[in-house]
C-alpha positions as CSV (number, residue, x, y, z in Angstrom):
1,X,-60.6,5.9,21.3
2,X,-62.7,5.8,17.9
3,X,-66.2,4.4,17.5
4,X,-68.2,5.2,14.3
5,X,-71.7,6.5,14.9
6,X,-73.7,3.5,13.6
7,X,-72.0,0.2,14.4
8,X,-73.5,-1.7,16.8
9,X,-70.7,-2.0,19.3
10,X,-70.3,1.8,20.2
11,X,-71.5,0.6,23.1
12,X,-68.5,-1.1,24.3
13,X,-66.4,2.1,23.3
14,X,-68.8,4.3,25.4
15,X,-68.9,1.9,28.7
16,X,-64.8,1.7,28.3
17,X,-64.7,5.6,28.3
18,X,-67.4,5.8,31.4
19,X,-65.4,3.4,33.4
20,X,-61.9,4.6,32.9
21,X,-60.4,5.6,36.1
22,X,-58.9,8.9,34.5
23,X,-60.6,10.7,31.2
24,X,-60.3,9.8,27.6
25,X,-61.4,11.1,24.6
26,X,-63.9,9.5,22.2
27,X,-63.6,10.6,19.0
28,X,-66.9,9.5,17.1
29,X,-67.4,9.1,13.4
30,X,-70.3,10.6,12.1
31,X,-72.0,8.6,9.4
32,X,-70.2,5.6,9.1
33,X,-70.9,2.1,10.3
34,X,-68.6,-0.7,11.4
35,X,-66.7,-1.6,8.7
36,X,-66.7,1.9,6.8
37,X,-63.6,3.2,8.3
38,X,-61.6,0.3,6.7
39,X,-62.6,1.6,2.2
40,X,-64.4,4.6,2.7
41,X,-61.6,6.9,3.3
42,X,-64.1,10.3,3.1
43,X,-65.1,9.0,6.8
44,X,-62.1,9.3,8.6
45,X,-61.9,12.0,10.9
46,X,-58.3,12.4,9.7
47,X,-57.8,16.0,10.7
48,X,-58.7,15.1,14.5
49,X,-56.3,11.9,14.5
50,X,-53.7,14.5,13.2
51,X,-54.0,16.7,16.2
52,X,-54.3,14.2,18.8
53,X,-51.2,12.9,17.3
54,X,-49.9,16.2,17.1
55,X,-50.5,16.9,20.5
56,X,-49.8,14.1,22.3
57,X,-46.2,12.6,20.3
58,X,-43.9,14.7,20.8
């Protein structure tokens, strides 16, 4: 999952993550808010999508 560290809703990503009967990662966007990740392409965590990708399509 990805949240960015200032929208409001984190909340919903971090309950999600608490309840899940198994774990999950939670991959949080420092700096940003909600609609950041969608023109402000400097936010993206790109290089830890790439290895969870990586990792985990093989």
């Amino acid at each position: 999952m990805v949240a960015v560290a200032d929208a409001h809703s984190r909340y919903y990503s971090e309950d999600v993550r608490a309840m899940a009967p198994y774990t999950i990662g939670l991959l949080i966007a420092p700096a940003a808010d909600h609609v950041d990740l969608y023109h402000r392409k400097e936010l993206i965590p790109f290089d830890k999508l790439d290895e969870f990708f990586t990792k985990n399509l093989v």
